[in-house]
PyMOL Python script that loads the backbone (N, CA, C, O; Angstrom):
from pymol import cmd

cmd.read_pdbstr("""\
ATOM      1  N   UNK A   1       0.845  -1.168   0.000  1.00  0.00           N
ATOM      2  CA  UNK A   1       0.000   0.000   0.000  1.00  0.00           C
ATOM      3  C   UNK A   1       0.896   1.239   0.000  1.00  0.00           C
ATOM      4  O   UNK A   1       1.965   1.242   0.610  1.00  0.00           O
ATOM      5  N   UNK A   2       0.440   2.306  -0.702  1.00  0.00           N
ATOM      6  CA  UNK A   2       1.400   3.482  -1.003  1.00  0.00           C
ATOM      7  C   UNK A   2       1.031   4.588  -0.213  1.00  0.00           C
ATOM      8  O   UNK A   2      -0.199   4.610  -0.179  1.00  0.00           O
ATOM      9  N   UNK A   3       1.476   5.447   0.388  1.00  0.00           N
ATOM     10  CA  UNK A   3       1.089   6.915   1.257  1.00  0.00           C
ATOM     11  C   UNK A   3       1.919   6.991   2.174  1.00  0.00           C
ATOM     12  O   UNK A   3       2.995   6.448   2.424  1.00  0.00           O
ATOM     13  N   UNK A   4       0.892   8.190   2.933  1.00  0.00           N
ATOM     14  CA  UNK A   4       1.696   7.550   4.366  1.00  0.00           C
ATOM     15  C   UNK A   4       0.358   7.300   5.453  1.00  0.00           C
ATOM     16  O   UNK A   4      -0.643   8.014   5.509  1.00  0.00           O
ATOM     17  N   UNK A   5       0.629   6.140   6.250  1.00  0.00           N
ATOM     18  CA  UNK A   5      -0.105   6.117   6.990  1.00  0.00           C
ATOM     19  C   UNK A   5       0.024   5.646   8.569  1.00  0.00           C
ATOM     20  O   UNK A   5       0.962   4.920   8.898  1.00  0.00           O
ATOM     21  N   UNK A   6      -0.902   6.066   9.476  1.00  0.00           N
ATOM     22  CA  UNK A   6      -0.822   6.164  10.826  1.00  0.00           C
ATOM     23  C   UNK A   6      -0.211   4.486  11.148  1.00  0.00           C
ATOM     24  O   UNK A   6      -0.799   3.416  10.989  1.00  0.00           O
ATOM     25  N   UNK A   7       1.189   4.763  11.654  1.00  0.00           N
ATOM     26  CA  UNK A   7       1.706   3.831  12.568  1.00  0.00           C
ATOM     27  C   UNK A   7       1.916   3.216  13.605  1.00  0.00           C
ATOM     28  O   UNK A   7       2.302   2.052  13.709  1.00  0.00           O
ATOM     29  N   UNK A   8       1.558   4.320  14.823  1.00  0.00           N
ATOM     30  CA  UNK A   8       1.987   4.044  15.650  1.00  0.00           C
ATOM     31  C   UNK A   8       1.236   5.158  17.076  1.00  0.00           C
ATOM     32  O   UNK A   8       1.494   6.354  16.937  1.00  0.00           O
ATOM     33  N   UNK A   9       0.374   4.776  18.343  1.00  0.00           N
ATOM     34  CA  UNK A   9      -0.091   5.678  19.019  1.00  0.00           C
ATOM     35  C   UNK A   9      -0.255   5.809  20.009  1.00  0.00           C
ATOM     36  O   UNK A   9      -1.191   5.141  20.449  1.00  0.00           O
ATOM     37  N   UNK A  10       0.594   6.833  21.157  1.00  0.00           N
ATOM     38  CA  UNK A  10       1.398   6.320  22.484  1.00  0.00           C
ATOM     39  C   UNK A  10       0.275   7.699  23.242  1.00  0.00           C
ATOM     40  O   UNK A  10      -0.086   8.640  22.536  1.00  0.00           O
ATOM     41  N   UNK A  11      -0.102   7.597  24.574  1.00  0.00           N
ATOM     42  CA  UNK A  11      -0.841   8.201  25.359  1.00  0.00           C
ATOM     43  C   UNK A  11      -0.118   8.175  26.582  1.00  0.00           C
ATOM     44  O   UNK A  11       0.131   7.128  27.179  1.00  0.00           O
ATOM     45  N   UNK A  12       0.312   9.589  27.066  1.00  0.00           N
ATOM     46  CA  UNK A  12       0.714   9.934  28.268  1.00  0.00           C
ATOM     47  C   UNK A  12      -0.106  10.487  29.215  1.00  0.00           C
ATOM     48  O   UNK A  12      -1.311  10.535  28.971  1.00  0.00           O
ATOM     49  N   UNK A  13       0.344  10.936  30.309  1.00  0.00           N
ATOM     50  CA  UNK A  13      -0.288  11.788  30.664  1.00  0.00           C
ATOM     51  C   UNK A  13      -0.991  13.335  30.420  1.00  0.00           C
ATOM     52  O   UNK A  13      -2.021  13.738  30.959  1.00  0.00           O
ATOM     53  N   UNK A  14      -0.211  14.006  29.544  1.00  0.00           N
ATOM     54  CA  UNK A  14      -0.423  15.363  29.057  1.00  0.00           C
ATOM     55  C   UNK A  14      -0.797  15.165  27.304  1.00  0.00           C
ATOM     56  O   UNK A  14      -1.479  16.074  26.831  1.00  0.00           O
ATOM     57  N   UNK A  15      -0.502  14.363  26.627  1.00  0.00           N
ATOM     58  CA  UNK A  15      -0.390  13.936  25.402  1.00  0.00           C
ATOM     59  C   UNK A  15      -0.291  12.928  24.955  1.00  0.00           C
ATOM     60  O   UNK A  15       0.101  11.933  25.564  1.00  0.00           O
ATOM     61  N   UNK A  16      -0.792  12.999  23.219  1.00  0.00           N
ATOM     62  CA  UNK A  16      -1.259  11.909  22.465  1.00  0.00           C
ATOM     63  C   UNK A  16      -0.650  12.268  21.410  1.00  0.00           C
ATOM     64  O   UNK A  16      -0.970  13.309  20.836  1.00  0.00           O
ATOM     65  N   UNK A  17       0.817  11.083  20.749  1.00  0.00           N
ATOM     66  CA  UNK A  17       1.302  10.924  20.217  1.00  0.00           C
ATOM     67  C   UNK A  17       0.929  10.217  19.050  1.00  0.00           C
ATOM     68  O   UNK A  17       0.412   9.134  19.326  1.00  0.00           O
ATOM     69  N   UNK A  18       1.013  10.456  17.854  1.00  0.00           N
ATOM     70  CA  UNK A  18       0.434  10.001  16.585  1.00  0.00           C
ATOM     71  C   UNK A  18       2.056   9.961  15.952  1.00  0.00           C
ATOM     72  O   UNK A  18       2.821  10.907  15.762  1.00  0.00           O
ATOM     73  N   UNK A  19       2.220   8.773  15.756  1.00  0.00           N
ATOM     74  CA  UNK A  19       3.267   8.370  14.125  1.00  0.00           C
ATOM     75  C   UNK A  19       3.071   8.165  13.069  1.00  0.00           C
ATOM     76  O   UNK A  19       2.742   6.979  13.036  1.00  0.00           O
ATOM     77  N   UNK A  20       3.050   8.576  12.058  1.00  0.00           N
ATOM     78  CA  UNK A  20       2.899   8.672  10.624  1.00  0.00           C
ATOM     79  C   UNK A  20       4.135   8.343  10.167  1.00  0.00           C
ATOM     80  O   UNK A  20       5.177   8.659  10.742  1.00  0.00           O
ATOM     81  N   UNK A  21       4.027   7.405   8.648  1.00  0.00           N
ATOM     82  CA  UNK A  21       5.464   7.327   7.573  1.00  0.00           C
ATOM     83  C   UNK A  21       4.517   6.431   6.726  1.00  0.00           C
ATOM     84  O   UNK A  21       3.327   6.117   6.742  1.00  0.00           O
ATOM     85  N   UNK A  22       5.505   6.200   6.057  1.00  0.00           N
ATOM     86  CA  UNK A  22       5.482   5.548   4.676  1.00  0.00           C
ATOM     87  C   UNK A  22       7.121   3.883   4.562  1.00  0.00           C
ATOM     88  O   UNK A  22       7.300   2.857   3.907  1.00  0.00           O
ATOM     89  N   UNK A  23       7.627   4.426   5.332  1.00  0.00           N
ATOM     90  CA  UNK A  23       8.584   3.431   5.516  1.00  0.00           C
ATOM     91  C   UNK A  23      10.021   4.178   5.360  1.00  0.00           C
ATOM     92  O   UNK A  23      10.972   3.541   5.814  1.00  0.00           O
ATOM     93  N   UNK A  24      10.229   5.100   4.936  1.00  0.00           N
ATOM     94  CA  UNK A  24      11.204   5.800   4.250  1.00  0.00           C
ATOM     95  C   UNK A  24      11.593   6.935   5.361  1.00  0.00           C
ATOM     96  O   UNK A  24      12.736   7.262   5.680  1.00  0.00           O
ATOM     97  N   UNK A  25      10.513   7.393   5.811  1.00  0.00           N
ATOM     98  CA  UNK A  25      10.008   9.123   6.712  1.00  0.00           C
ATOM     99  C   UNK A  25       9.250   8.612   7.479  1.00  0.00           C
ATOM    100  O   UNK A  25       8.444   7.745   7.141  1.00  0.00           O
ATOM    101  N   UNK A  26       9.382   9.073   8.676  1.00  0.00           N
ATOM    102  CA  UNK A  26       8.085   9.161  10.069  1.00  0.00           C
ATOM    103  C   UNK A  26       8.217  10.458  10.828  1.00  0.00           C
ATOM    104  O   UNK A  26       9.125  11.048  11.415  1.00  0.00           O
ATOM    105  N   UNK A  27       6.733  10.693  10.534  1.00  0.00           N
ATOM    106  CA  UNK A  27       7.001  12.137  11.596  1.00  0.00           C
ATOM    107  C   UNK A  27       6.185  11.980  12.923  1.00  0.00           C
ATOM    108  O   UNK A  27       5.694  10.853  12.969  1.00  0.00           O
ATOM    109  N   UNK A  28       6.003  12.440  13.583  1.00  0.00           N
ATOM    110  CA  UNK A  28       5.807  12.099  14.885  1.00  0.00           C
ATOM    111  C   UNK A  28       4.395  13.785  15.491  1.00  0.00           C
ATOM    112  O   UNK A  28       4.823  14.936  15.576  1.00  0.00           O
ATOM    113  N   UNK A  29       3.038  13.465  15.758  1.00  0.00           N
ATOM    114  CA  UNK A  29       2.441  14.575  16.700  1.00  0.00           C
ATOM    115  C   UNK A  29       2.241  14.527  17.475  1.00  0.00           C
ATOM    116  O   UNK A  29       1.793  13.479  17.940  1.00  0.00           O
ATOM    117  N   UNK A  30       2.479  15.978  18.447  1.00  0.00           N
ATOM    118  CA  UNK A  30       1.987  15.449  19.627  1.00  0.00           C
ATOM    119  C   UNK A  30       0.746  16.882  19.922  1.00  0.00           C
ATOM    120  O   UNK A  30       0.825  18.082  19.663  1.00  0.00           O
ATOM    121  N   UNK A  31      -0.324  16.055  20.561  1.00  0.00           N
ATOM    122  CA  UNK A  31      -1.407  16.823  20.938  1.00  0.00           C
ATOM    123  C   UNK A  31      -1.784  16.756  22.245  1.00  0.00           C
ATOM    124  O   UNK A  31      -1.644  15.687  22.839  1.00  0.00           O
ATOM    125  N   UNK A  32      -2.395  18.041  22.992  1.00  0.00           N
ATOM    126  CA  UNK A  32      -2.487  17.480  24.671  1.00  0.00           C
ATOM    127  C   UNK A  32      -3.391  16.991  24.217  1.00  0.00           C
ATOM    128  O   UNK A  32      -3.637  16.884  23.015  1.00  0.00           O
ATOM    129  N   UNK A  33      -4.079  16.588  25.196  1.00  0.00           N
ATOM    130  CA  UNK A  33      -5.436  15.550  25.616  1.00  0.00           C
ATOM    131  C   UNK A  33      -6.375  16.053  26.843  1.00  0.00           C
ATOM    132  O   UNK A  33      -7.598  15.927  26.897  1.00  0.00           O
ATOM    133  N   UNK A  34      -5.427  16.727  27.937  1.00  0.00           N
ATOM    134  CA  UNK A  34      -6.171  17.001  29.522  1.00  0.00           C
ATOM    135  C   UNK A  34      -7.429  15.899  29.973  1.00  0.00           C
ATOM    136  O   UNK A  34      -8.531  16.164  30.452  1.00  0.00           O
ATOM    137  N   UNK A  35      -6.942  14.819  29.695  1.00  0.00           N
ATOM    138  CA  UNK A  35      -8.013  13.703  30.570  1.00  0.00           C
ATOM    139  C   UNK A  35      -7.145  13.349  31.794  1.00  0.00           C
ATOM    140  O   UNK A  35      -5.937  13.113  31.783  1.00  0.00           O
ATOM    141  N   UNK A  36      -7.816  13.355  32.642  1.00  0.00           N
ATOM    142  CA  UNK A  36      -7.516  13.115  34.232  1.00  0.00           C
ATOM    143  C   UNK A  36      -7.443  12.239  34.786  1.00  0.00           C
ATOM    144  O   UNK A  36      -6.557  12.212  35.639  1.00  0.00           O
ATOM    145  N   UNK A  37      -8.376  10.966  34.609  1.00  0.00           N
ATOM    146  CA  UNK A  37      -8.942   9.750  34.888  1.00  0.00           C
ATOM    147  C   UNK A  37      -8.349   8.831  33.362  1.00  0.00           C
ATOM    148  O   UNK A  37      -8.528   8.994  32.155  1.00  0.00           O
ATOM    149  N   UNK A  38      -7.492   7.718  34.297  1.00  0.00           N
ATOM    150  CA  UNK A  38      -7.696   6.252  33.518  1.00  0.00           C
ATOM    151  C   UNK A  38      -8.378   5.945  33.222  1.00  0.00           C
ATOM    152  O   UNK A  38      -8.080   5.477  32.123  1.00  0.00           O
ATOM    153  N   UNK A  39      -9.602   5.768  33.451  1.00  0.00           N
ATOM    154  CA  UNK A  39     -10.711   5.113  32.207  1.00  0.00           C
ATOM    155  C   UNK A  39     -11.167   6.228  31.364  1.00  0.00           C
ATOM    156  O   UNK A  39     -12.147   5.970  30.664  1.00  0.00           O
ATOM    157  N   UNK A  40     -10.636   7.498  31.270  1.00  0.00           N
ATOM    158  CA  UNK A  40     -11.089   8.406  29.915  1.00  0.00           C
ATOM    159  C   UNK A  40     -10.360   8.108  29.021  1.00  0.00           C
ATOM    160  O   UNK A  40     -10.690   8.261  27.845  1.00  0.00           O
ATOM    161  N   UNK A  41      -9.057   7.553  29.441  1.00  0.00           N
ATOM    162  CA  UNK A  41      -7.711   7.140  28.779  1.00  0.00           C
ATOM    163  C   UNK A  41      -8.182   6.162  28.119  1.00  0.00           C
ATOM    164  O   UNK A  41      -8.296   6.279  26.899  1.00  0.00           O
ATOM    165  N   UNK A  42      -8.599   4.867  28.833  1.00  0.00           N
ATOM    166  CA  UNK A  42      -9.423   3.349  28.264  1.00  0.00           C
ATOM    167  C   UNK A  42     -10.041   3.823  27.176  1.00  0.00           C
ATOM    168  O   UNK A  42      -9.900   3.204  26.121  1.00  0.00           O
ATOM    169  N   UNK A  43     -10.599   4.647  27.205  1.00  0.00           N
ATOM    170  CA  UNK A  43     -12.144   4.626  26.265  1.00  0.00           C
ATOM    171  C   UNK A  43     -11.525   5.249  24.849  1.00  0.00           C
ATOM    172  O   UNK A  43     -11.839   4.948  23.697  1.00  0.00           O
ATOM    173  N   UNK A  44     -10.593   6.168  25.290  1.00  0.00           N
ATOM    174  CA  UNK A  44      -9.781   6.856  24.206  1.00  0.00           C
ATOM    175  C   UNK A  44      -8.860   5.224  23.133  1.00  0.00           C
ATOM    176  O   UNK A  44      -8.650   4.877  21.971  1.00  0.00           O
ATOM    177  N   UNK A  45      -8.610   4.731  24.603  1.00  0.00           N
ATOM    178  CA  UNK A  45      -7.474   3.872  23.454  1.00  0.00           C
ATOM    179  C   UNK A  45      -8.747   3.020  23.067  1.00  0.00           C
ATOM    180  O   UNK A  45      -8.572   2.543  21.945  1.00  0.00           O
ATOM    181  N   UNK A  46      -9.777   2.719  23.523  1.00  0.00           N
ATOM    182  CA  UNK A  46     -10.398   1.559  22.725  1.00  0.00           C
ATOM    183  C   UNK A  46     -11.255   1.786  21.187  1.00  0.00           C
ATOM    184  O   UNK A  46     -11.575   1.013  20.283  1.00  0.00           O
ATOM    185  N   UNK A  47     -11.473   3.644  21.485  1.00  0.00           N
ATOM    186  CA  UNK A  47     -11.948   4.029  20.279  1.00  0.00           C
ATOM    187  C   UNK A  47     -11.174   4.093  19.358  1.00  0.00           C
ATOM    188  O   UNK A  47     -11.507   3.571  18.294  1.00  0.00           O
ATOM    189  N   UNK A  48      -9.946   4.727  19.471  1.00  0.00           N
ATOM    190  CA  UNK A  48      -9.120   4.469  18.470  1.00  0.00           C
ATOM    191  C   UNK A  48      -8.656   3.520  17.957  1.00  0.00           C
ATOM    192  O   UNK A  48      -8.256   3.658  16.801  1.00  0.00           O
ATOM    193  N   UNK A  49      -8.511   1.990  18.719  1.00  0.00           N
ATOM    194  CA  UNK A  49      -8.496   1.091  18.062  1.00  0.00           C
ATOM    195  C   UNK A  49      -9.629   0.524  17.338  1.00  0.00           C
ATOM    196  O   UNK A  49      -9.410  -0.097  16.298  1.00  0.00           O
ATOM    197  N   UNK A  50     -10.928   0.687  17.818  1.00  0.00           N
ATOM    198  CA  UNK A  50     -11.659   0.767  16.430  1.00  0.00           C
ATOM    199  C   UNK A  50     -11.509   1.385  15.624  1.00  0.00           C
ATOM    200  O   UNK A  50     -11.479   0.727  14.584  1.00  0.00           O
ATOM    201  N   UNK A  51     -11.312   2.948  15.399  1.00  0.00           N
ATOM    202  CA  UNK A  51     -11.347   3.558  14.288  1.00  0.00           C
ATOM    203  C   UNK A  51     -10.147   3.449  12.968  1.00  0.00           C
ATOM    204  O   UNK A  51     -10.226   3.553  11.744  1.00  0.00           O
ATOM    205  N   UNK A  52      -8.919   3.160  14.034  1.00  0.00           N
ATOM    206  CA  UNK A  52      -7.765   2.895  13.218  1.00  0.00           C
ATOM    207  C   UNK A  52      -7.289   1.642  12.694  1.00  0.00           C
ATOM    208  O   UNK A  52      -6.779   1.364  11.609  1.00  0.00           O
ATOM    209  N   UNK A  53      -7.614   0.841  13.865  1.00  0.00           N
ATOM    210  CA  UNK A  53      -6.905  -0.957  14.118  1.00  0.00           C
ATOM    211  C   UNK A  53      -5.349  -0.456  14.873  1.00  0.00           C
ATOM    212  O   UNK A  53      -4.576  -1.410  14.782  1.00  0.00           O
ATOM    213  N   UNK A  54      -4.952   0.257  15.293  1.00  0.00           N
ATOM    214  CA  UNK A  54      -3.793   0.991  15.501  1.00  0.00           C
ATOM    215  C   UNK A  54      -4.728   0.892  17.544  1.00  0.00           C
ATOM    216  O   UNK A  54      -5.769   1.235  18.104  1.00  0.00           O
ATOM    217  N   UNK A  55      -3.109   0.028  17.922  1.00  0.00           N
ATOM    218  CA  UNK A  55      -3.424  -0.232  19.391  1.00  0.00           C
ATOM    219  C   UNK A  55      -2.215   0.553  19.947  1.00  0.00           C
ATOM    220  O   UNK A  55      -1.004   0.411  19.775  1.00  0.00           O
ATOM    221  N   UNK A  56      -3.175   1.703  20.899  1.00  0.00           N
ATOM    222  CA  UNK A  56      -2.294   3.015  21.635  1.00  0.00           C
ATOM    223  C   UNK A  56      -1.595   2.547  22.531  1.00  0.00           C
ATOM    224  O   UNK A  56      -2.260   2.164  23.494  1.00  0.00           O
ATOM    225  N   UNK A  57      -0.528   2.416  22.619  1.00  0.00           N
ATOM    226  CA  UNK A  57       0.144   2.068  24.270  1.00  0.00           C
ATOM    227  C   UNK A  57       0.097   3.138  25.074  1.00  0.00           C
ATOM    228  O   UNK A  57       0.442   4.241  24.650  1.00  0.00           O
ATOM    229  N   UNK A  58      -0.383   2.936  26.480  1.00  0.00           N
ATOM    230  CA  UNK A  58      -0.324   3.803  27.593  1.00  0.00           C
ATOM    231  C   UNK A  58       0.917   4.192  28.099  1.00  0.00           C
ATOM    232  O   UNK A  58       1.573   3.308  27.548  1.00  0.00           O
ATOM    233  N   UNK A  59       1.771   4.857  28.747  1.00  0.00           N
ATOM    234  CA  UNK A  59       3.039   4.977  29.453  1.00  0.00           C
ATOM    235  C   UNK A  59       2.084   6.284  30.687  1.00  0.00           C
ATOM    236  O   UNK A  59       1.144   7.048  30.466  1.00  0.00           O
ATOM    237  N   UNK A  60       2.927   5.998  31.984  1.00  0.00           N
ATOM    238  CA  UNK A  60       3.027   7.153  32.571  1.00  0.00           C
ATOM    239  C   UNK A  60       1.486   7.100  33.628  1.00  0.00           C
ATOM    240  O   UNK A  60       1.201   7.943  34.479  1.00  0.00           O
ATOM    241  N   UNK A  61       0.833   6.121  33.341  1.00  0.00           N
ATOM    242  CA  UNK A  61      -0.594   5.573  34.421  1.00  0.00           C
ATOM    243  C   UNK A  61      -0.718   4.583  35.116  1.00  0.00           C
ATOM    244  O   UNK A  61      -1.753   4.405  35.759  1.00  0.00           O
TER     245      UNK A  61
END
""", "prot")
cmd.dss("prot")
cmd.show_as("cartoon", "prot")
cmd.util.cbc("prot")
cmd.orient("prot")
């Protein structure tokens, strides 16, 4: 498959890391989030793994 597409998606405490590439290039975002509570975190990583198939690892909870 050709582009670039979402690789990789790590959740801290302050932020939500998105990896993007193509195999060649990866760039890396980071966005806050301000969720407070572990299970806002849960619900975050479980939606996104529906929406993406892309499973967020937690660090930092």
């Amino acid at each position: 498959m050709y582009g670039v597409r979402l690789s990789a998606i790590e959740i801290d405490r302050t932020r939500i890391y998105l990896a993007f590439g193509d195999g060649a290039e990866t760039m890396r975002v980071e966005l806050l989030h301000g969720m407070a509570d572990e299970h806002a975190v849960m619900d975050i990583k479980q939606r996104l793994w529906h929406e993406t198939g892309i499973t967020a690892r937690i660090s930092g909870w």
